[in-house]
C-alpha positions as CSV (number, residue, x, y, z in Angstrom):
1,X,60.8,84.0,60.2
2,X,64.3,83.1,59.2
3,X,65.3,82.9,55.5
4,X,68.2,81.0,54.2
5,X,69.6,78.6,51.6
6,X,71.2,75.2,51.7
7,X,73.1,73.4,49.4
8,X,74.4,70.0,48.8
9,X,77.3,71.5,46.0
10,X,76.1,69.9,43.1
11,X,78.9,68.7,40.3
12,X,78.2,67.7,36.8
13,X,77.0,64.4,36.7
14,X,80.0,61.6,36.5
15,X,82.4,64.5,36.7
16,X,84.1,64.9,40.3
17,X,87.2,66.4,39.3
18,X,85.2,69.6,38.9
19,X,84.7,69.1,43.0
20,X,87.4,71.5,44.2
21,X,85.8,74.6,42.4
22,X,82.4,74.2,43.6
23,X,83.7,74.1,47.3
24,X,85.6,77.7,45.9
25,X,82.0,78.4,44.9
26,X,80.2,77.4,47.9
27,X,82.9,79.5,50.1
28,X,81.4,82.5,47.9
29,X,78.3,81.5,48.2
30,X,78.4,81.4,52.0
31,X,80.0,85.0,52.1
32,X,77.4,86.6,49.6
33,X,74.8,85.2,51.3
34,X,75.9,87.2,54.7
35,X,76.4,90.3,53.2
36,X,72.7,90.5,51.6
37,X,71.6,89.4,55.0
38,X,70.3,86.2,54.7
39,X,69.3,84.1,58.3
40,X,70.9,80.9,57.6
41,X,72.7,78.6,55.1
42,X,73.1,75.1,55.5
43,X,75.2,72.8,53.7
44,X,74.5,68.7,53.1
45,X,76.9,65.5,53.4
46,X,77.0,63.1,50.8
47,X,79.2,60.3,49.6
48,X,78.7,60.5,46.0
49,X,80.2,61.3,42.5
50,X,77.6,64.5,41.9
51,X,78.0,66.4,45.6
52,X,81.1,67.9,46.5
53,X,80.9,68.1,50.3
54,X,81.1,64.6,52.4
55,X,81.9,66.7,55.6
56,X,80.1,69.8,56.2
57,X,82.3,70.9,59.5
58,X,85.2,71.6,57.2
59,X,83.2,74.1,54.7
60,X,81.0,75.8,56.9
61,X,84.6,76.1,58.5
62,X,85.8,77.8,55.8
63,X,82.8,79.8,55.8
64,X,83.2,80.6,59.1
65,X,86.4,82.5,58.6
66,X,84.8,84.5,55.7
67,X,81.5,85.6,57.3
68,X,80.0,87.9,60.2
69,X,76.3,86.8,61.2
70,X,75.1,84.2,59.1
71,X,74.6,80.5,60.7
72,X,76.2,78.1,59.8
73,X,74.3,74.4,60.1
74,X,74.4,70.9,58.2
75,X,71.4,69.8,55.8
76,X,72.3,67.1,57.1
77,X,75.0,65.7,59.3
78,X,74.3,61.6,58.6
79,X,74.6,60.9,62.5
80,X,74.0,57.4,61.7
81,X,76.9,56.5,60.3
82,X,79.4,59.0,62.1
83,X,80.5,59.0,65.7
84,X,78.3,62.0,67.6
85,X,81.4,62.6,69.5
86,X,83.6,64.1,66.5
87,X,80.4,65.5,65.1
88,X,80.1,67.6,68.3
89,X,83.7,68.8,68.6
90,X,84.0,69.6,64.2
91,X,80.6,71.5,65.1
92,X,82.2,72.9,68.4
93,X,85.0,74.2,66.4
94,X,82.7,75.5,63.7
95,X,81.2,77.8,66.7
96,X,84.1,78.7,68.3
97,X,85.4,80.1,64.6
98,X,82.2,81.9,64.3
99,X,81.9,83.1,67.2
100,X,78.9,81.4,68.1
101,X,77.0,80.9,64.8
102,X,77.0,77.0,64.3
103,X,74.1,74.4,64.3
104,X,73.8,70.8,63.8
105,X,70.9,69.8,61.4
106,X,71.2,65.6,61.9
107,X,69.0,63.2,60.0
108,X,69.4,59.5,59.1
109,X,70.1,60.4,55.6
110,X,68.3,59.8,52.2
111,X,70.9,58.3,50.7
112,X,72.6,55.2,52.2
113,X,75.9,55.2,51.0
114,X,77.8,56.1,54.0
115,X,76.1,53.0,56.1
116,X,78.5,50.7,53.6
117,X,81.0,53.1,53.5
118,X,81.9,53.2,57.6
119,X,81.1,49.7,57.9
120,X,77.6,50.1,59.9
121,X,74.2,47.6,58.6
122,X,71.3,48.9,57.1
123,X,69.4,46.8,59.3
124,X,70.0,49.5,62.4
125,X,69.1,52.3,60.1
126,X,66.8,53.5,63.2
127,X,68.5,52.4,65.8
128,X,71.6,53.9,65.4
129,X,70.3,57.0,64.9
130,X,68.2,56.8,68.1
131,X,71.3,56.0,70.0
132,X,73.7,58.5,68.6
133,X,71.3,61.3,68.9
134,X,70.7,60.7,72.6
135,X,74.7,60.9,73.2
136,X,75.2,63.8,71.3
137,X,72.4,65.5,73.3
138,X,74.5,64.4,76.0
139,X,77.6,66.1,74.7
140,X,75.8,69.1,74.3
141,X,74.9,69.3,78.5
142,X,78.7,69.5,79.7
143,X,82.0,69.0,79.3
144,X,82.5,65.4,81.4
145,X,80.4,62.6,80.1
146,X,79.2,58.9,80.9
147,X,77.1,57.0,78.9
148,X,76.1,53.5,78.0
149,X,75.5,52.4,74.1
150,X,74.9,49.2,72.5
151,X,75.6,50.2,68.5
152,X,78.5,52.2,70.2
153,X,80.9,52.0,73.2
154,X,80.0,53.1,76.2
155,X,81.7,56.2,77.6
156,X,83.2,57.0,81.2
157,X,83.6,60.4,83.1
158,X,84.6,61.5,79.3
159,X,86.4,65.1,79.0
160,X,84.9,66.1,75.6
161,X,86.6,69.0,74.1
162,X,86.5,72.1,72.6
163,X,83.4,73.3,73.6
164,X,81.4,75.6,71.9
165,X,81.1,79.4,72.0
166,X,77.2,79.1,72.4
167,X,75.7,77.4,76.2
168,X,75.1,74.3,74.0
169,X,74.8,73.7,69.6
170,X,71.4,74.0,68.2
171,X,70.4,70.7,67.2
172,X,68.0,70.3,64.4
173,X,66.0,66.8,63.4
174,X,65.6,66.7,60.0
175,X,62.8,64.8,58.6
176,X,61.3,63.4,55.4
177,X,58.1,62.7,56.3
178,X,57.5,59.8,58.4
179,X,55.3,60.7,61.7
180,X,57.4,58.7,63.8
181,X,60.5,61.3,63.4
182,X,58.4,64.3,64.0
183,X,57.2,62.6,67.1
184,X,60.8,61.9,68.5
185,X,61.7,65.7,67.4
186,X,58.8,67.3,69.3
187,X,59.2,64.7,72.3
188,X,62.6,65.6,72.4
189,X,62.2,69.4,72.7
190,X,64.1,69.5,69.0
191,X,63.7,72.1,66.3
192,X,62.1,70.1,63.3
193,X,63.2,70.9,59.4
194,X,61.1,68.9,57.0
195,X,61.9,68.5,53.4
196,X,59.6,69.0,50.8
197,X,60.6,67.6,47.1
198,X,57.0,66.8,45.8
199,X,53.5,67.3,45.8
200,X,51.0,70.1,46.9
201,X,52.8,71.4,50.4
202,X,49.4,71.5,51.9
203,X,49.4,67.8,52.4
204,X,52.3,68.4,54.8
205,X,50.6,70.4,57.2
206,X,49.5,67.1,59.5
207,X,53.5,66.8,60.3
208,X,53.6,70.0,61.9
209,X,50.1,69.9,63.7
210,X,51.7,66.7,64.8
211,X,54.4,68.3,66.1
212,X,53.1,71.4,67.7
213,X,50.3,68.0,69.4
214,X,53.4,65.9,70.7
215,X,55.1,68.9,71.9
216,X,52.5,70.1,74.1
217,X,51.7,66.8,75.5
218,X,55.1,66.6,76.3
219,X,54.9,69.9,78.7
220,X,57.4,71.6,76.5
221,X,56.9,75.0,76.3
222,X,55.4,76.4,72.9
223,X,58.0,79.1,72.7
224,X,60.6,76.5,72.0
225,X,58.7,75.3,69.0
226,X,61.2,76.0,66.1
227,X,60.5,74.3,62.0
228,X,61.5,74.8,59.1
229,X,60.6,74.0,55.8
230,X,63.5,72.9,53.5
231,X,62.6,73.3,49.5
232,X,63.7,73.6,46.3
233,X,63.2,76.9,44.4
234,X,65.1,79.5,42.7
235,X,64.7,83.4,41.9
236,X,65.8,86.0,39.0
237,X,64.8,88.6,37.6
238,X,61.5,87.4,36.0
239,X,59.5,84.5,36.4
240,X,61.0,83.5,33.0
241,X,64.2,83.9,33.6
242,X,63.8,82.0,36.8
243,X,62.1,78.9,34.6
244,X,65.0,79.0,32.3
245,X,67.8,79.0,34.4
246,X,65.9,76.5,37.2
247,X,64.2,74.4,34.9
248,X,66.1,72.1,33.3
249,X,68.3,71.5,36.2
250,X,65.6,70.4,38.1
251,X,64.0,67.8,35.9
252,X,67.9,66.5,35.3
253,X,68.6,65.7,39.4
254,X,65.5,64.7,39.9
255,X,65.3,61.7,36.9
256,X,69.2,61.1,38.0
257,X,67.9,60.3,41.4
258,X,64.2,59.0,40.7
259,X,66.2,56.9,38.5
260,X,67.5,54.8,41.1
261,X,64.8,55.0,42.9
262,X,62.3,53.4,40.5
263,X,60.5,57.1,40.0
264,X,58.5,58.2,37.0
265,X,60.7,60.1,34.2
266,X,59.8,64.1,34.5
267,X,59.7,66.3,31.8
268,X,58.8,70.2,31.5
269,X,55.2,69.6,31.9
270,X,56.3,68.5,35.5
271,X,58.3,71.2,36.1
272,X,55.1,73.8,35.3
273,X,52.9,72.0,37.4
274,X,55.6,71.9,40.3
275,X,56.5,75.5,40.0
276,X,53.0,76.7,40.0
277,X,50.5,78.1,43.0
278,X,49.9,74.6,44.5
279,X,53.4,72.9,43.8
280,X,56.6,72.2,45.7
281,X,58.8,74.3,43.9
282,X,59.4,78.1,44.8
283,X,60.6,79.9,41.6
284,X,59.7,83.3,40.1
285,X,61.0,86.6,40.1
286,X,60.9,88.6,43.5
287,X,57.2,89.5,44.1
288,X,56.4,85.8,43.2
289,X,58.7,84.2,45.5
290,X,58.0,86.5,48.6
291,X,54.3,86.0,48.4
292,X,55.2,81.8,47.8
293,X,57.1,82.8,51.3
294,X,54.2,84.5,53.2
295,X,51.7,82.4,52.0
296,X,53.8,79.2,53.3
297,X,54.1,80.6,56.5
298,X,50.3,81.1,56.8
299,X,49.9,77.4,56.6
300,X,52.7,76.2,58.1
301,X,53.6,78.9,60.9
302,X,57.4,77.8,60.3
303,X,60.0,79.7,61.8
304,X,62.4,79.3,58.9
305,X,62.6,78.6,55.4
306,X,65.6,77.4,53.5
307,X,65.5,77.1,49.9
308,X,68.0,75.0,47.5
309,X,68.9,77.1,45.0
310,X,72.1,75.6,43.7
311,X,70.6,72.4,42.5
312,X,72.4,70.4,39.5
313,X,74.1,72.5,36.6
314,X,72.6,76.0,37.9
315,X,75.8,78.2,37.2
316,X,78.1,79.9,39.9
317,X,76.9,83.3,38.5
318,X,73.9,83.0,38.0
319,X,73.6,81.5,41.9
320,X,75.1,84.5,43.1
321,X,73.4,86.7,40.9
322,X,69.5,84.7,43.1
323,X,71.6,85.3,46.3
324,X,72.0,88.4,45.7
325,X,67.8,88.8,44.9
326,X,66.7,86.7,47.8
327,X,68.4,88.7,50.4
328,X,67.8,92.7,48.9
329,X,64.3,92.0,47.7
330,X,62.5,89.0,48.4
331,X,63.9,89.0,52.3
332,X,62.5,92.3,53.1
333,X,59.1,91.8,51.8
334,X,59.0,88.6,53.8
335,X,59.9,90.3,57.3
336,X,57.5,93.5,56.7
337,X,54.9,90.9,56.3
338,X,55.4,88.1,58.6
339,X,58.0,90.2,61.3
């Protein structure tokens, strides 16, 4: 099983200008997180005041040039509301930098601002997503394309350039929970990521027996099967420590957001019950988070597991400091037990 970290780079609430230091961060980050051996890291576009990244190509470039083995991959890449042809040549160039280490995670996006933003309507939320995602699959079989679209225009014996260091980019569907993603994802013969942000994990078991169900009828072969579980979670020294550093950060994004979402206020009590042996949060010290890890992967069977760590006002330091922890300690514990 794969273990990694994504991030959305988090800035102080109504404070942007503090943007340009947490990319500096993140380009740490990136390179710590290779040298402790980490799988994966995976970074998230947004088009808001709090996150700092609103193209992930151009920082996971940057990480590119400062890193050896680690991939590289959105979380997500808003396909809806971008054009899959630049998506696939910024992710192209990405590889070719790396030397083969990039990925595409695509979704439709939990926040809608960049529908507005590059002129597209709400009211084609699905559809563009179901017609971008088939071209850049296209993209992805050769270098000379021709398609038809409807949402957008049609393409004719197409040269689409660079291409990538890897046969073809890893595309990921990232999903929220709605079974009518997982069953495109597994129809498609695409790796899955599903994001859990609340609520006993257990009760999202169904979306990956509904995978592994639609896959199979769909003759793919079961050694393709790739998912990952994407969560929040954090790890120090001691479970205390962890609860400290984690806690009130947590509660703060997730008010800021359930706030415009019409969520119930959390306080600490929340942040107990989420943290503890049947919630969504994976926090502790080590030994607590590698056996959160194991069990996961007894119910789930995932093949990876990314964890965001740098959530809210969690400090640079003290983010490199759970890095740093995830991949000397909790990592290897994981891989003696799972492989």
């Amino acid at each position: 099983m794969e273990i990694g970290i994504y991030t959305f780079a988090d800035v102080p609430a109504g404070k942007p200008e503090f943007g340009g230091q947490r990319l500096r961060n993140l380009v740490e980050e990136m390179e710590l997180a290779d040298q402790v051996g980490l799988d994966v890291i995976a970074v998230g576009e947004h088009h808001r005041a709090d996150y700092a990244v609103s193209s992930p190509p151009v920082i996971l470039a940057a990480g590119a040039a400062r890193t050896k083995k680690i991939k590289l991959s959105s979380a997500v890449t808003v396909l809806s509301s971008d054009d899959p042809v630049r998506v696939y040549q910024q992710f192209a160039t990405v590889d070719g930098i790396s030397n083969g280490r990039a990925e595409i995670m695509a979704g439709r996006g939990s926040f809608i601002e960049s529908y507005p933003l590059f002129g597209y309507d709400l009211d084609d939320y699905d559809a563009l997503f179901a017609e971008k995602l088939d071209l850049l699959m296209k993209l992805n079989e050769g270098e000379r394309i021709t398609w038809n679209g409807k949402l957008r225009p049609s393409l004719n014996d197409a040269g689409i350039y660079p291409r990538p260091e890897q046969k073809k980019l890893p595309i990921w569907i990232a999903v929220g929970g709605t079974p009518q993603s997982v069953v495109r994802a597994a129809t498609l013969n695409l790796p899955m990521a599903l994001a859990i942000i609340g609520g006993d994990p257990r009760r999202f078991k169904p979306f990956f027996d509904l995978y592994r169900e639609t896959h199979a009828k769909a003759g793919h072969d079961p050694k393709d099967i790739q998912l990952s579980l994407n969560m929040h979670g954090f790890v120090s020294d001691t479970l205390d420590n962890a609860k400290k550093i984690y806690g009130a950060a947590e509660i703060e994004v997730m008010n800021r957001i359930g706030g415009e979402r019409g969520w119930p206020k959390q306080g600490w009590s929340h942040f107990e019950a989420a943290a503890g042996p049947n919630g969504n949060l994976i926090v502790g010290d080590a030994e607590r988070v590698a056996a959160r890890l194991i069990e996961l992967h007894e119910i789930f069977g995932n093949t990876r597991i990314l964890i965001q760590m740098a959530l809210g006002t969690v400090p640079h330091a003290e983010q490199m400091k759970a890095i740093e922890i995830l991949g000397h300690k909790v990592a290897p514990i994981v891989r003696k037990a799972i492989g």
